[in-house]
VEXPAMAR-925381 format. One record per residue (C-alpha): x, y, z. Coordinates in steps of 0.25 Angstrom, whole numbers, plus 5000, padded with zeros to 4 digits. Example, Ala and Ser with C-alpha at 12.3 -4.5 7.8 and 13.67 -1.06 7.14 Angstrom:
BEGIN
PT    c1    c2    c3
PT  5049  4982  5031
PT  5055  4996  5029
// end
This chain:
BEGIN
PT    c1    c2    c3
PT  5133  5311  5474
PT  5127  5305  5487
PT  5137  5293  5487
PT  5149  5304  5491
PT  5150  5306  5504
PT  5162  5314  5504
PT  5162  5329  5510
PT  5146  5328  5512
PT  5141  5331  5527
PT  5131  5326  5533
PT  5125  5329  5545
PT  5127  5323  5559
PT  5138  5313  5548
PT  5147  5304  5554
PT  5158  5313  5551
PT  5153  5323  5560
PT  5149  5315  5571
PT  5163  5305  5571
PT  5170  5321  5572
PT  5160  5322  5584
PT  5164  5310  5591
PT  5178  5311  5589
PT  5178  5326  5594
PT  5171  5321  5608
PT  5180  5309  5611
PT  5191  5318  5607
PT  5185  5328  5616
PT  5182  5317  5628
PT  5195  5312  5625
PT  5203  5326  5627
PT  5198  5329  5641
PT  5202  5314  5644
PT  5216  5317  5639
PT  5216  5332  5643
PT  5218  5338  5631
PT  5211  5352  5633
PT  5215  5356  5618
PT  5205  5346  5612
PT  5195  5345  5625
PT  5192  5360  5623
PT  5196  5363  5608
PT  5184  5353  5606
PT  5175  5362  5609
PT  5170  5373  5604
PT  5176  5389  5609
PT  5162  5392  5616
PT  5161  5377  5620
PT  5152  5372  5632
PT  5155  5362  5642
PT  5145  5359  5653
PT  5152  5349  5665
PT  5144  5341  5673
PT  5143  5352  5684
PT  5132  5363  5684
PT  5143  5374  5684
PT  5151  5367  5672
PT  5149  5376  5659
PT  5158  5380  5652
PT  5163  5385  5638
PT  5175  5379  5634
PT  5187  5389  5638
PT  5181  5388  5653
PT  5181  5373  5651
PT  5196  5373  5646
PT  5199  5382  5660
PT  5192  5373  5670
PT  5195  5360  5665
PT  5210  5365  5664
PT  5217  5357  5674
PT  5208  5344  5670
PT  5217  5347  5656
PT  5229  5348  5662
PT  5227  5332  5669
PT  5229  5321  5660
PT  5215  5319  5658
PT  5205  5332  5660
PT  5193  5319  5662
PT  5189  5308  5653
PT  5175  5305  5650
PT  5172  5294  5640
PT  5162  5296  5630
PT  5151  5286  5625
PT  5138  5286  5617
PT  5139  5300  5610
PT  5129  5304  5602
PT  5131  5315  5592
PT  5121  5324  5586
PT  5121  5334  5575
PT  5114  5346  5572
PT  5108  5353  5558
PT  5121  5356  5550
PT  5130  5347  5557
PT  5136  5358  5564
PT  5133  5355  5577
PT  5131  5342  5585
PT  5129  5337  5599
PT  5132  5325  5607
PT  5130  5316  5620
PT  5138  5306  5626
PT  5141  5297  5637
PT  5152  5299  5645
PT  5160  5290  5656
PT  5166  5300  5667
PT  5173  5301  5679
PT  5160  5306  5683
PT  5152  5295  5679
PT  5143  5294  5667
PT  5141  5307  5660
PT  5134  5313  5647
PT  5140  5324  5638
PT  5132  5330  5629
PT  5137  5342  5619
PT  5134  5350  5605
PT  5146  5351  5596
PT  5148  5362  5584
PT  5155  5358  5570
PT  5166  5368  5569
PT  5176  5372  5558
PT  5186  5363  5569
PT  5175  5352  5567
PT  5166  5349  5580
PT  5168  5358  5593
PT  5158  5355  5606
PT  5151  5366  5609
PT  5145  5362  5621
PT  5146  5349  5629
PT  5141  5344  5643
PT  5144  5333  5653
PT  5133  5329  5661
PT  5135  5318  5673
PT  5124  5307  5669
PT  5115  5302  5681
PT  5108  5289  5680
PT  5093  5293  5683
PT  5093  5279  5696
PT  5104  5289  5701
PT  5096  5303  5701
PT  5092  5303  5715
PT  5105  5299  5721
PT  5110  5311  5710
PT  5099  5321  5715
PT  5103  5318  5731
PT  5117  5320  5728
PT  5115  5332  5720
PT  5108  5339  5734
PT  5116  5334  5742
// end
């Protein structure tokens, strides 16, 4: 019957992407209350997390230790989010993302993939990148060979 909606998936279905949402302002929201618990049992065990400095990859656990005296503030940082967009793939097992963020450092873009786990969705891998509006890129360039 085609006018049942109940128990059917569909892919890329509201459902899945509201859970998405939810898990990144939750995410966002646990670094800005430092929560380490919910920040990094977001993400998955092998997790990735790319900062905006060339030396900044990590996998989760390495994360959790460097960023452990931000957890141990009130707030770890906050960064506030805007237009996400949310992508899935084949299967609706795994999706990805970009969004907008408003940061201490300025504007900055976070972009990640997330997998649907038997917990619901994990990030599996996530990277903040410093945005630089292109009337800027020269003083940017200079700065950067200084």
């Amino acid at each position: 019957d085609t006018r049942r909606r109940e128990g059917c998936r569909q892919e890329g279905g509201d459902e899945d992407e509201t859970a998405i949402h939810q898990l990144l302002d939750n995410w966002h929201q646990a670094a800005a209350d430092a929560n380490a618990d919910i920040f990094f049992g977001s993400m998955t065990e092998d997790g990735i997390y790319l900062g905006t400095d060339a030396s900044e990859r990590w996998l989760r656990d390495e994360l959790r230790s460097w960023a452990k005296k931000a957890f141990e503030r009130e707030t770890a940082w906050a960064f506030t989010p805007s237009d996400r967009t949310v992508y899935f793939g084949p299967a609706n097992q795994i999706a990805w993302f970009e969004e907008s963020l408003d940061t201490w450092m300025g504007p900055c873009r976070g972009s990640g993939v997330l997998v649907k786990t038997e917990d619901g969705w994990k990030i599996k891998h996530y990277n903040l990148a410093v945005t630089v509006p292109n009337e800027k890129m020269e003083v940017f360039r200079a700065l950067m060979k200084g």
